[in-house]
Biopython code that builds the backbone (N, CA, C, O; Angstrom):
import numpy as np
from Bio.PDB.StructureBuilder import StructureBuilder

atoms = [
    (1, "UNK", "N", (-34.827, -35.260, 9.878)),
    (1, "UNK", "CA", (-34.067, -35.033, 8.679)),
    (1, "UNK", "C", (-33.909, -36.332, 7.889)),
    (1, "UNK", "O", (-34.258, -36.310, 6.708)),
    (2, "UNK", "N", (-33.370, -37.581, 8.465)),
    (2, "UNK", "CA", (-33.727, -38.549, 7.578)),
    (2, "UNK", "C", (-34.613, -39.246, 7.301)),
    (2, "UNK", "O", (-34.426, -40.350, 6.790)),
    (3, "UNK", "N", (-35.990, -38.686, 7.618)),
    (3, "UNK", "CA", (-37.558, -38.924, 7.035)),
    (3, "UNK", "C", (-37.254, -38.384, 5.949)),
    (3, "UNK", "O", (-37.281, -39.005, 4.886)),
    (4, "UNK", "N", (-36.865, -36.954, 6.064)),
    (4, "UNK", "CA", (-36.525, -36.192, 4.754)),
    (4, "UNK", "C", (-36.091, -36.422, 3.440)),
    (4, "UNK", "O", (-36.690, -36.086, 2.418)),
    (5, "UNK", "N", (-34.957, -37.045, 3.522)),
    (5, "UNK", "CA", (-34.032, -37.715, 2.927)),
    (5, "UNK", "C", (-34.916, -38.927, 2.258)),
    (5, "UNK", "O", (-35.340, -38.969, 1.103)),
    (6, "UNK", "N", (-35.082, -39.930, 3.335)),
    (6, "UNK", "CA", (-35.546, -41.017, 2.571)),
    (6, "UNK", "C", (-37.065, -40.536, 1.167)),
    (6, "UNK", "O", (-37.195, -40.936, 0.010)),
    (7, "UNK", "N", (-37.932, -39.571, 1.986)),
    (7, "UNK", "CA", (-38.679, -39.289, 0.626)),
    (7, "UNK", "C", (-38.120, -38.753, -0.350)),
    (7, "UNK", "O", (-38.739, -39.119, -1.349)),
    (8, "UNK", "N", (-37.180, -37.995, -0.668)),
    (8, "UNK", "CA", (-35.753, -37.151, -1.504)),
    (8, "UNK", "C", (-35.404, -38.696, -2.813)),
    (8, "UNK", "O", (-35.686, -38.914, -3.992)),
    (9, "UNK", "N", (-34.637, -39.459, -1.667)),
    (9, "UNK", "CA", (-34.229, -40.525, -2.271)),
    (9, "UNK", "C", (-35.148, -41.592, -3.059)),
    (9, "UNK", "O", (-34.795, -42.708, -3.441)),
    (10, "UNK", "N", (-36.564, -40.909, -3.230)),
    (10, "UNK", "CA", (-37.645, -41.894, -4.087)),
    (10, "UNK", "C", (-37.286, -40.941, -5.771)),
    (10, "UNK", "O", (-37.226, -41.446, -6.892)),
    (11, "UNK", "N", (-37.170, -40.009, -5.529)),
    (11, "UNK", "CA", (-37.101, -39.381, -6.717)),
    (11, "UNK", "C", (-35.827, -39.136, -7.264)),
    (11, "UNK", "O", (-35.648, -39.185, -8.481)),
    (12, "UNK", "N", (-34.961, -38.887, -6.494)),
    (12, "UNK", "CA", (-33.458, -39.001, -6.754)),
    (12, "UNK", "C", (-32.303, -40.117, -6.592)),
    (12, "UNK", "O", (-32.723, -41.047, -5.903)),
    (13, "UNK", "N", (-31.516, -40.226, -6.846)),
    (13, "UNK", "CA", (-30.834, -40.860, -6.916)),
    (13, "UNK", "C", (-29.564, -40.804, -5.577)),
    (13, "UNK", "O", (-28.579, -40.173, -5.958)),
    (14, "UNK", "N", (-29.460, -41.237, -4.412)),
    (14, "UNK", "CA", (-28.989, -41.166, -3.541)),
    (14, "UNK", "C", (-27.301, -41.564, -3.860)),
    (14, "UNK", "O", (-26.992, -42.453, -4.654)),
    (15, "UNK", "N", (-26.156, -40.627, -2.986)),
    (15, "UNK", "CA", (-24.933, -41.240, -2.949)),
    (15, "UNK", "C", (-24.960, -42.213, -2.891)),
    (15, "UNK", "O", (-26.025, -42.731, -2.557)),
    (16, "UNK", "N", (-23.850, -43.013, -3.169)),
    (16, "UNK", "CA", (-23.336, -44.293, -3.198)),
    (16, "UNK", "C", (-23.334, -44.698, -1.464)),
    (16, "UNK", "O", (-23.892, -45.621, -0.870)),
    (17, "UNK", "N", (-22.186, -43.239, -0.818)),
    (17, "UNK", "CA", (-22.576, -43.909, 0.633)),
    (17, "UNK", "C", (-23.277, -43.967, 1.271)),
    (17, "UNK", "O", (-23.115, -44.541, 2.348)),
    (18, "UNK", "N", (-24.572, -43.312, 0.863)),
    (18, "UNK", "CA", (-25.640, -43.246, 1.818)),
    (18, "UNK", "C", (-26.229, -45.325, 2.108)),
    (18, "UNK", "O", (-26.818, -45.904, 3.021)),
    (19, "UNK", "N", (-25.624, -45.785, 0.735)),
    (19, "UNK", "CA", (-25.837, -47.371, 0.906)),
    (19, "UNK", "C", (-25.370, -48.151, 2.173)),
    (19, "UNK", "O", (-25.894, -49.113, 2.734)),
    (20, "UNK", "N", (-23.598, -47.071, 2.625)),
    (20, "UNK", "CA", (-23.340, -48.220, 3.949)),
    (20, "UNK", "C", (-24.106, -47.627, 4.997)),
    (20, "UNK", "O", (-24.207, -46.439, 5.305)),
    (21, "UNK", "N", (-24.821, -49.021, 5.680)),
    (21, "UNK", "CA", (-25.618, -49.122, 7.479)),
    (21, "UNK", "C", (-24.936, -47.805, 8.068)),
    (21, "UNK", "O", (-23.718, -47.786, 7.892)),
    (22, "UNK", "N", (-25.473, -46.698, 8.733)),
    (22, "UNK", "CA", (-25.370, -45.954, 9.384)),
    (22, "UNK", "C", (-24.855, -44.774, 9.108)),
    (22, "UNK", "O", (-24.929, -43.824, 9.887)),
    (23, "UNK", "N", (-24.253, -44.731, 7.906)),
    (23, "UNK", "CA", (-24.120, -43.322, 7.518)),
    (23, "UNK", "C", (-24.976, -41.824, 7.013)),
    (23, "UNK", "O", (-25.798, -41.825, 6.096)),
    (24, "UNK", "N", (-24.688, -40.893, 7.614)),
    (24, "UNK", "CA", (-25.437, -39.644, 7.625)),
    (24, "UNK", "C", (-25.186, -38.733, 6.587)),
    (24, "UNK", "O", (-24.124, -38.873, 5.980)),
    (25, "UNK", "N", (-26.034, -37.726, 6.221)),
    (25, "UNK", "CA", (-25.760, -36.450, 6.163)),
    (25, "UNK", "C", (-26.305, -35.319, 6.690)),
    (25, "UNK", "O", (-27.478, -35.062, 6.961)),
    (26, "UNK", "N", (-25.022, -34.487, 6.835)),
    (26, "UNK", "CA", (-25.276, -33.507, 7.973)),
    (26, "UNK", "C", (-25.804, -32.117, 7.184)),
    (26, "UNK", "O", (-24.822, -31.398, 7.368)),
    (27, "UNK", "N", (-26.665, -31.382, 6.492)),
    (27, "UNK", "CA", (-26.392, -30.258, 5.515)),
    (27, "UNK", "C", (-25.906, -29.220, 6.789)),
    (27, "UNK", "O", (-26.250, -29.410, 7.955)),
    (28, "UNK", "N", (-24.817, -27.797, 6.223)),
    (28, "UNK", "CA", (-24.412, -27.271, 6.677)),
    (28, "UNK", "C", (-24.295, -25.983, 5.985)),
    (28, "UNK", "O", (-23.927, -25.010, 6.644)),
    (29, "UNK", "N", (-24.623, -25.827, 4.450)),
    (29, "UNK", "CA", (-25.104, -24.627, 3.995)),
    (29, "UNK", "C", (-25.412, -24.882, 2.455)),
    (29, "UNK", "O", (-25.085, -25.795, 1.697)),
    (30, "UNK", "N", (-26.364, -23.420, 2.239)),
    (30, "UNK", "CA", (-26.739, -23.875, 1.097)),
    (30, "UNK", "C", (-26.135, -22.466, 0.478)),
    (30, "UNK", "O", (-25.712, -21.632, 1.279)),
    (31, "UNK", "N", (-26.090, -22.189, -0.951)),
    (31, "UNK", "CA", (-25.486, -21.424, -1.962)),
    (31, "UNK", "C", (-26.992, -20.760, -2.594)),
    (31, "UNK", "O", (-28.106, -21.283, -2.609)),
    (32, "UNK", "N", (-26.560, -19.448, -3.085)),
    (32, "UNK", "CA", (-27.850, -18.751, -3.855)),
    (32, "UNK", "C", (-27.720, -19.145, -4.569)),
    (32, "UNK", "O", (-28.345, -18.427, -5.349)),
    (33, "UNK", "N", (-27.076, -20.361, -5.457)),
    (33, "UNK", "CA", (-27.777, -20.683, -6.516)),
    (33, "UNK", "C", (-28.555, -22.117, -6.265)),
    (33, "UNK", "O", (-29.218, -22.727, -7.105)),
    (34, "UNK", "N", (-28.274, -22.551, -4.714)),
    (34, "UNK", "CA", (-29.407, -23.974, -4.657)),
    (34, "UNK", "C", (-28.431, -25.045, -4.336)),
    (34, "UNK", "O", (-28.761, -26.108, -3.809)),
    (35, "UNK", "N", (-27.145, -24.711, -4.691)),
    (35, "UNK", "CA", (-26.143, -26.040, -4.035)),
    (35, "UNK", "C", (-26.227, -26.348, -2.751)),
    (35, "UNK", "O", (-26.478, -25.516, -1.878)),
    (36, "UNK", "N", (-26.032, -27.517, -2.556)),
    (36, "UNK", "CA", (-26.165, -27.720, -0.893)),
    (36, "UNK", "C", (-24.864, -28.632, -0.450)),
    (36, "UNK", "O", (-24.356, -29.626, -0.969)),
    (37, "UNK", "N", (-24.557, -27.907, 0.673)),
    (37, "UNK", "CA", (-22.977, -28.769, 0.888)),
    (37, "UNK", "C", (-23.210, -29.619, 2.576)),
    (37, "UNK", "O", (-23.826, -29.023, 3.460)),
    (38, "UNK", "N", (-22.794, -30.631, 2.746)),
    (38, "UNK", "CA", (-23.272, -31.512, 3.629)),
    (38, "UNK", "C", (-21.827, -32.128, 4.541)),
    (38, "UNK", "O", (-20.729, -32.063, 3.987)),
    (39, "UNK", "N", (-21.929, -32.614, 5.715)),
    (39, "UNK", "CA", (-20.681, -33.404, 5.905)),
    (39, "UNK", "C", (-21.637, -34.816, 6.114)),
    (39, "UNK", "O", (-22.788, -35.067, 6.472)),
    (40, "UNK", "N", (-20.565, -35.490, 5.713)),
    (40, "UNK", "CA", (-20.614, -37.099, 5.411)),
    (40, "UNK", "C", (-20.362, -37.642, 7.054)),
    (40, "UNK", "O", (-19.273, -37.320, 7.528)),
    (41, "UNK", "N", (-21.036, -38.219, 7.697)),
    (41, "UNK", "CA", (-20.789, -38.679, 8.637)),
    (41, "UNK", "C", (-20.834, -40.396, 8.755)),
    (41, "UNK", "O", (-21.811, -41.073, 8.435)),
    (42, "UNK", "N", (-19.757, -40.840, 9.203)),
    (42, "UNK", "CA", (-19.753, -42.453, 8.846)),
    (42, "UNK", "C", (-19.461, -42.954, 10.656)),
    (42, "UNK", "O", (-18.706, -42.370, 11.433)),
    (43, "UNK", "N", (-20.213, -44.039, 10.925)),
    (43, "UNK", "CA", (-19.909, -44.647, 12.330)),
    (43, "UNK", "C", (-18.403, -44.372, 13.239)),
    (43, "UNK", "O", (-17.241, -44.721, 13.029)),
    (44, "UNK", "N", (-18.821, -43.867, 13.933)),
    (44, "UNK", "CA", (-17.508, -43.813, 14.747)),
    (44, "UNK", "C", (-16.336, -42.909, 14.283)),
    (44, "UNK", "O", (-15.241, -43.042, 14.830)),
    (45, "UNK", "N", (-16.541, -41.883, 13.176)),
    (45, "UNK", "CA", (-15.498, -40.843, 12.753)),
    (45, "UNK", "C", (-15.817, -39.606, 13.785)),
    (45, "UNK", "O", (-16.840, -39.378, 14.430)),
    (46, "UNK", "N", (-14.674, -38.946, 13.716)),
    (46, "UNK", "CA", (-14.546, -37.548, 14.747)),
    (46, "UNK", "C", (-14.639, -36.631, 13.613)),
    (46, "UNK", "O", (-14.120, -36.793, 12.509)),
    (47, "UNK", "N", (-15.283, -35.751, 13.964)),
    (47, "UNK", "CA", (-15.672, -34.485, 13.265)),
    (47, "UNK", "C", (-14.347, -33.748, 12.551)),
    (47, "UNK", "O", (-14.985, -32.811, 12.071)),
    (48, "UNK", "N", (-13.381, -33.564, 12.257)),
    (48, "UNK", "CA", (-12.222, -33.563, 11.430)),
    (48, "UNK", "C", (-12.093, -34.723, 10.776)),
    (48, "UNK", "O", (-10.987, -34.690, 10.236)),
    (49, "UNK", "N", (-12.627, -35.713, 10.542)),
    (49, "UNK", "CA", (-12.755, -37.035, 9.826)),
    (49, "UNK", "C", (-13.720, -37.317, 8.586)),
    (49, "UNK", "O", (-13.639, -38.268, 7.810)),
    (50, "UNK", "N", (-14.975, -35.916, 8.568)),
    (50, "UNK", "CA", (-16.015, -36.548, 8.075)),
    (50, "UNK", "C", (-15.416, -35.748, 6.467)),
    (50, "UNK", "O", (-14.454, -34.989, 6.346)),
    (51, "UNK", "N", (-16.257, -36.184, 5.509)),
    (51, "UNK", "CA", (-16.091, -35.864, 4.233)),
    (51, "UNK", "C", (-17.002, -34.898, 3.721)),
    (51, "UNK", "O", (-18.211, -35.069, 3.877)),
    (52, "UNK", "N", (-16.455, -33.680, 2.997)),
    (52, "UNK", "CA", (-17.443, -32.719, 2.827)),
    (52, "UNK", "C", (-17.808, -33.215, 1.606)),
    (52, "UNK", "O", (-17.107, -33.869, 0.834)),
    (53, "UNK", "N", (-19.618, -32.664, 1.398)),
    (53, "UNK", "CA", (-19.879, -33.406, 0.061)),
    (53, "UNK", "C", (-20.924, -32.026, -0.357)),
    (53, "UNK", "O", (-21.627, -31.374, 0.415)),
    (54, "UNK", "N", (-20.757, -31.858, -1.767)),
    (54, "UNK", "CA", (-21.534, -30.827, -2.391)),
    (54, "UNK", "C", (-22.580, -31.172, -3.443)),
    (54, "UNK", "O", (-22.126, -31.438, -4.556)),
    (55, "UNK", "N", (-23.809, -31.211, -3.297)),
    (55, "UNK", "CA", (-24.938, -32.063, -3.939)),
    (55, "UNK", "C", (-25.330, -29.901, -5.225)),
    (55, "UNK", "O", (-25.536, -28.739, -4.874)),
    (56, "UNK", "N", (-25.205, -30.629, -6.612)),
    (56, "UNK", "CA", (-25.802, -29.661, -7.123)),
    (56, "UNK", "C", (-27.224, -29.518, -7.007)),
    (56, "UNK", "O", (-27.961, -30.428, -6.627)),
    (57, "UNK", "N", (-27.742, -27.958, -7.453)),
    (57, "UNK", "CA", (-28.694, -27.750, -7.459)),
    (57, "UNK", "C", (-29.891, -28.801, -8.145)),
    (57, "UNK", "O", (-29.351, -29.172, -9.188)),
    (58, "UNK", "N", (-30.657, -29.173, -8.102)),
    (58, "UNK", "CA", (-31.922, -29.721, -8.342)),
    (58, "UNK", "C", (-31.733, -30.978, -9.204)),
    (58, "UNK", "O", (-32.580, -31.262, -10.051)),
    (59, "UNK", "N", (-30.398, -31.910, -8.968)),
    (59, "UNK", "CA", (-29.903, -32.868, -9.786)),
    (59, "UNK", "C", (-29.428, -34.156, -8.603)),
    (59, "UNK", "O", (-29.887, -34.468, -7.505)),
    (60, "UNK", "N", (-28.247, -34.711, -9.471)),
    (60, "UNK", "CA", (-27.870, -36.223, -8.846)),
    (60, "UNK", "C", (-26.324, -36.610, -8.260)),
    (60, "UNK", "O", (-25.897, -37.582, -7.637)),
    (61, "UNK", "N", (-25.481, -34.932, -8.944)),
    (61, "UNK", "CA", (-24.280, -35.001, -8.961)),
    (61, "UNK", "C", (-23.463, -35.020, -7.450)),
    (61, "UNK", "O", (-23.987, -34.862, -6.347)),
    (62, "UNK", "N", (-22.245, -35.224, -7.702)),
    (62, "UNK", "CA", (-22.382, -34.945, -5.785)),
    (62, "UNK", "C", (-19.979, -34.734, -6.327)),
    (62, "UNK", "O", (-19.119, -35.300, -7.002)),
    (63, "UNK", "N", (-20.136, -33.626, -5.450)),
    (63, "UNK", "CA", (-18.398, -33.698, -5.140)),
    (63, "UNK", "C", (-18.366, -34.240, -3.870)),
    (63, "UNK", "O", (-19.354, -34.358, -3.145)),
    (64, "UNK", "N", (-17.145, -34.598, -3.573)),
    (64, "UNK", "CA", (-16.582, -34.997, -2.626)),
    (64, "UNK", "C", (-15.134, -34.695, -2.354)),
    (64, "UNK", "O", (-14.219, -35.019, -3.112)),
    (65, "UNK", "N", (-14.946, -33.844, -0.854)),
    (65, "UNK", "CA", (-13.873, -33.472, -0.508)),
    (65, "UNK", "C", (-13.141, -33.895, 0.758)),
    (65, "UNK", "O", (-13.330, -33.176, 1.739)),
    (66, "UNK", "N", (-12.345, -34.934, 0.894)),
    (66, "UNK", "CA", (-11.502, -34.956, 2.315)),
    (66, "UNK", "C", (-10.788, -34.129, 2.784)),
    (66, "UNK", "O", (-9.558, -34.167, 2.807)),
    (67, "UNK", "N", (-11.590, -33.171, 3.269)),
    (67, "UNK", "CA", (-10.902, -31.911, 4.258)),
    (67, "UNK", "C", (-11.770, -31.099, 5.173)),
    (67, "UNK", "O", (-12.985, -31.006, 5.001)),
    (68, "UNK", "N", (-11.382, -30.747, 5.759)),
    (68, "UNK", "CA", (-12.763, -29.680, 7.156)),
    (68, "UNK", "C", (-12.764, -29.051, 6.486)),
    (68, "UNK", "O", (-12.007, -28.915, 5.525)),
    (69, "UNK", "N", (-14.140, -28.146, 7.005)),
    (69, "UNK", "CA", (-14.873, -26.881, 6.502)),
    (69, "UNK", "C", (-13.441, -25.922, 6.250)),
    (69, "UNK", "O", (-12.923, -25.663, 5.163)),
    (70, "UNK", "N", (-13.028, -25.529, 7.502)),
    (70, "UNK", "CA", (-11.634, -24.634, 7.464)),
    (70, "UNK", "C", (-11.091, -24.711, 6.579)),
    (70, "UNK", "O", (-10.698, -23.677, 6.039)),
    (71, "UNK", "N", (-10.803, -26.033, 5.991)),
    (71, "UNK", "CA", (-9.581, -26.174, 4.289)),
    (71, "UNK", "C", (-10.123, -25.649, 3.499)),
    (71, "UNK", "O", (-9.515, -24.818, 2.825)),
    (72, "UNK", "N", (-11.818, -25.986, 3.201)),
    (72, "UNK", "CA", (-12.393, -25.867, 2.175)),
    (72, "UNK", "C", (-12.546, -24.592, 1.800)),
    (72, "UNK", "O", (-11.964, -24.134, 0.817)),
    (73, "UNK", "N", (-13.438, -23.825, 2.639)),
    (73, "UNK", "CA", (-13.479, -22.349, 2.555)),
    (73, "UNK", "C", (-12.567, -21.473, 2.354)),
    (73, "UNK", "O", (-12.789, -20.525, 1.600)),
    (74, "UNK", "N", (-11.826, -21.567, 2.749)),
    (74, "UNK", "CA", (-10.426, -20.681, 2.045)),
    (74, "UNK", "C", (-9.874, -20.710, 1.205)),
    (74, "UNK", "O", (-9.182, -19.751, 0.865)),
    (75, "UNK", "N", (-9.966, -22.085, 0.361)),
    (75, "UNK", "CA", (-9.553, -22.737, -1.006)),
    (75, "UNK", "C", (-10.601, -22.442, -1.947)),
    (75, "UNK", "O", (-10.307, -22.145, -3.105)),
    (76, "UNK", "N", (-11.820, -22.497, -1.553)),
    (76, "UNK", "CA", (-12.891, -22.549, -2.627)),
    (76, "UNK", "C", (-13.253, -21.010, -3.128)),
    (76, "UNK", "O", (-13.772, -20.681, -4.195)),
    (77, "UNK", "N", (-12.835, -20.200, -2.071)),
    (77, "UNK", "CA", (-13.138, -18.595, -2.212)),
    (77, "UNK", "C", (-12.061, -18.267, -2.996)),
    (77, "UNK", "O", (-12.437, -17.813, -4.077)),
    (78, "UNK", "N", (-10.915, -18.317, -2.881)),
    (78, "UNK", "CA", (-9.827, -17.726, -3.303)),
    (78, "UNK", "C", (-9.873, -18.236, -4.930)),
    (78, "UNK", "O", (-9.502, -17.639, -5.940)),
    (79, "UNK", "N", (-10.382, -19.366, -4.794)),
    (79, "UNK", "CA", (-10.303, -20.164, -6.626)),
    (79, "UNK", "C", (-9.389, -20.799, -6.598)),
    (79, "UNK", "O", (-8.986, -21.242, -7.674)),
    (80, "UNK", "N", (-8.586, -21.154, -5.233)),
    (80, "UNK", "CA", (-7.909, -22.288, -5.446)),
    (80, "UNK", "C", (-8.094, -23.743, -5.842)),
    (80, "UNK", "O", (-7.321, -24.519, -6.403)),
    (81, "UNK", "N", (-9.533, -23.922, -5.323)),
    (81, "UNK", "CA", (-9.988, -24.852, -5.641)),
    (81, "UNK", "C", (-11.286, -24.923, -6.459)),
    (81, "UNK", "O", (-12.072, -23.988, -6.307)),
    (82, "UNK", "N", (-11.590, -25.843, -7.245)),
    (82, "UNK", "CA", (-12.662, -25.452, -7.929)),
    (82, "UNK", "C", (-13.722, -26.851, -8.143)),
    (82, "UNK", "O", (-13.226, -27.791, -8.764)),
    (83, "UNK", "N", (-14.777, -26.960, -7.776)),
    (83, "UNK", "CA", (-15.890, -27.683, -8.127)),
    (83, "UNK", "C", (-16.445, -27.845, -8.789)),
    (83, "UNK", "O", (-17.024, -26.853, -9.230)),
    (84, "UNK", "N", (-16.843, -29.558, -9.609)),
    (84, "UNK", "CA", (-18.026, -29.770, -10.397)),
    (84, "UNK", "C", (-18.721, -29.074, -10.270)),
    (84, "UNK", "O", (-19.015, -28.186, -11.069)),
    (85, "UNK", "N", (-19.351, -29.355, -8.843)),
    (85, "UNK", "CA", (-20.600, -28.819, -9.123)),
    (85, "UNK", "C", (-21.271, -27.526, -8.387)),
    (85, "UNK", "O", (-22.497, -27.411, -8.417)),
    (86, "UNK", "N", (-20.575, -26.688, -7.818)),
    (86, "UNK", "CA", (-20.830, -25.516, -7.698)),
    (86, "UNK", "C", (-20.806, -24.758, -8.733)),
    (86, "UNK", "O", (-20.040, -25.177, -9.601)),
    (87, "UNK", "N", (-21.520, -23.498, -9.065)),
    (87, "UNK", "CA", (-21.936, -22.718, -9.963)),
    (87, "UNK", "C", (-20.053, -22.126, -10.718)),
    (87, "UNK", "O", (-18.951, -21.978, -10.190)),
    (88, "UNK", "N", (-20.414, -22.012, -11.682)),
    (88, "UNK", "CA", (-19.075, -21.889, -12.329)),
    (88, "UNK", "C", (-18.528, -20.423, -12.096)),
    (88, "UNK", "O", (-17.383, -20.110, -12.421)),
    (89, "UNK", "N", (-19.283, -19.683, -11.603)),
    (89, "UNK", "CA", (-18.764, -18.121, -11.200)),
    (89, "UNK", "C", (-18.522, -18.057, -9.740)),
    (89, "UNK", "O", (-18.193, -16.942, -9.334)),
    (90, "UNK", "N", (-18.626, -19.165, -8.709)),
    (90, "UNK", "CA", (-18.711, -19.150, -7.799)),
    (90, "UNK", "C", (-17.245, -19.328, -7.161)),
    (90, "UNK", "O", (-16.907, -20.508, -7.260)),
    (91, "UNK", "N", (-16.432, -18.667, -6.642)),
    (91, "UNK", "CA", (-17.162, -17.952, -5.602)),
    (91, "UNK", "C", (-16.781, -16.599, -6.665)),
    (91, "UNK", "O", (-16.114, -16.520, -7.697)),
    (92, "UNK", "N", (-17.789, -15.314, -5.616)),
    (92, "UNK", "CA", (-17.234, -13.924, -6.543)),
    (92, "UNK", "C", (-16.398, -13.537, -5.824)),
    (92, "UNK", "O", (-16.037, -13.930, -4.714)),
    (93, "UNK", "N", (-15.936, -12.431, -6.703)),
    (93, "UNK", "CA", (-14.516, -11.740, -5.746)),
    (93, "UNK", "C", (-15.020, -11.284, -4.175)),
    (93, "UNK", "O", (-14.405, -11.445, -3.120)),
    (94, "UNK", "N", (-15.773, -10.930, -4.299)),
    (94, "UNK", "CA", (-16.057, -9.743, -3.221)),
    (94, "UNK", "C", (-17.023, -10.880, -1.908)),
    (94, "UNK", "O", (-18.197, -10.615, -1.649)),
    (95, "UNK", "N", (-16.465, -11.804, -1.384)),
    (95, "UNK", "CA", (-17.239, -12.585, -0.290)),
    (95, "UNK", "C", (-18.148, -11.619, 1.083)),
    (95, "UNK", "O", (-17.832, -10.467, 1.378)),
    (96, "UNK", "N", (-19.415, -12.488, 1.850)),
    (96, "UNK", "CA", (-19.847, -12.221, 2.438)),
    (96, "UNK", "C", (-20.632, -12.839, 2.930)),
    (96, "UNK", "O", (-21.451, -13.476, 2.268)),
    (97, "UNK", "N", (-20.606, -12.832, 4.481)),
    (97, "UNK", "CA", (-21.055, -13.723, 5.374)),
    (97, "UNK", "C", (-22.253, -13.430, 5.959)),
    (97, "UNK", "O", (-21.976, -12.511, 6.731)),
    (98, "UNK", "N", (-23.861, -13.751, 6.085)),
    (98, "UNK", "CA", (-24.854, -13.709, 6.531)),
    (98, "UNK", "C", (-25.099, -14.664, 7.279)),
    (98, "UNK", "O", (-25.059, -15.767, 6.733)),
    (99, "UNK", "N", (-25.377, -14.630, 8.499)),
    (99, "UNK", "CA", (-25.825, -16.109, 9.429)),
    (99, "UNK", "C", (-27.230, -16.544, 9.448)),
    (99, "UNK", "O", (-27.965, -15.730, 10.006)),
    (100, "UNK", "N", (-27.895, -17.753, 8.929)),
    (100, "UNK", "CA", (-29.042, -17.888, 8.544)),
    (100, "UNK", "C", (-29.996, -17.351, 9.120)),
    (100, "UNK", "O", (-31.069, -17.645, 8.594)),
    (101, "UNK", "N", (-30.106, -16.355, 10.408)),
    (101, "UNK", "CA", (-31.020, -15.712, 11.235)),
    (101, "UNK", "C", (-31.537, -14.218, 10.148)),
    (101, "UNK", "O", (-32.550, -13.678, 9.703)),
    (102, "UNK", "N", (-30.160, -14.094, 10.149)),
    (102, "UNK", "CA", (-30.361, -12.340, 9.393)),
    (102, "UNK", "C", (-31.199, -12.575, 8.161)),
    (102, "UNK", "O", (-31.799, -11.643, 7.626)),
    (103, "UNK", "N", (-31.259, -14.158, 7.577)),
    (103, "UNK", "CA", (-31.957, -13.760, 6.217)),
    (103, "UNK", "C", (-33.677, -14.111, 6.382)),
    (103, "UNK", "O", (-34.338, -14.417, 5.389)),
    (104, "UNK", "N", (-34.233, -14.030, 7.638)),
    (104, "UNK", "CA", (-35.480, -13.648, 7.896)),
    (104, "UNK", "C", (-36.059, -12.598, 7.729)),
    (104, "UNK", "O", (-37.228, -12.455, 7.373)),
    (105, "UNK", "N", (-34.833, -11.314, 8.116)),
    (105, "UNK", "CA", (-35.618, -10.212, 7.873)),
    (105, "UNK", "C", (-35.849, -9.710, 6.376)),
    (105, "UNK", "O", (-36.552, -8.724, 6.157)),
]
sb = StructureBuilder()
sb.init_structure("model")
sb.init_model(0)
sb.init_chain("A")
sb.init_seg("    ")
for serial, (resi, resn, name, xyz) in enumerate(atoms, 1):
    if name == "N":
        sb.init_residue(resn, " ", resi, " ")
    sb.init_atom(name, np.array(xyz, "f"), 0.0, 1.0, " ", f" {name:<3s}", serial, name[0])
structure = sb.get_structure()
């Protein structure tokens, strides 16, 4: 994955933190419209520590959220919370959960 990345980062413009020594990103899902949301992993943080980060579709932008998946998802569905850069209709009323296996068939 960060072979990946580093060819990504010839054409794009990489976070700021991807600059400090040893920091990761983890992707953890992507959106039908192409957003991709990642946790930020920095040396020596515990997994309730890391920073969720949301890279828009086919661009440079990036949110950033200090909170676990758990905060986020319940805030971001309901419209409590709302993102640059996720799609501006997002989320819809009516949620639903597919686990990346099922969308083979």
């Amino acid at each position: 994955m960060d072979e990946a990345y580093e060819e990504l980062w010839q054409y794009e413009q990489k976070p700021s933190e991807m600059e400090e020594p040893g920091n990761r990103l983890i992707p953890w899902a992507t959106t039908d419209n192409g957003e991709c949301l990642f946790w930020l992993v920095r040396p020596g943080q515990k997994p309730d520590e890391w920073t969720l980060m949301i890279n828009e579709e086919g661009g440079e932008e990036w949110d950033r959220y200090a909170m676990t998946v758990t905060q986020f998802l319940p805030q971001v569905l309901a419209g409590e919370l709302r993102s640059e850069v996720l799609w501006s209709r997002f989320a819809e009323e009516v949620h639903s959960f597919r686990p990346a296996l099922s969308l083979q068939d």
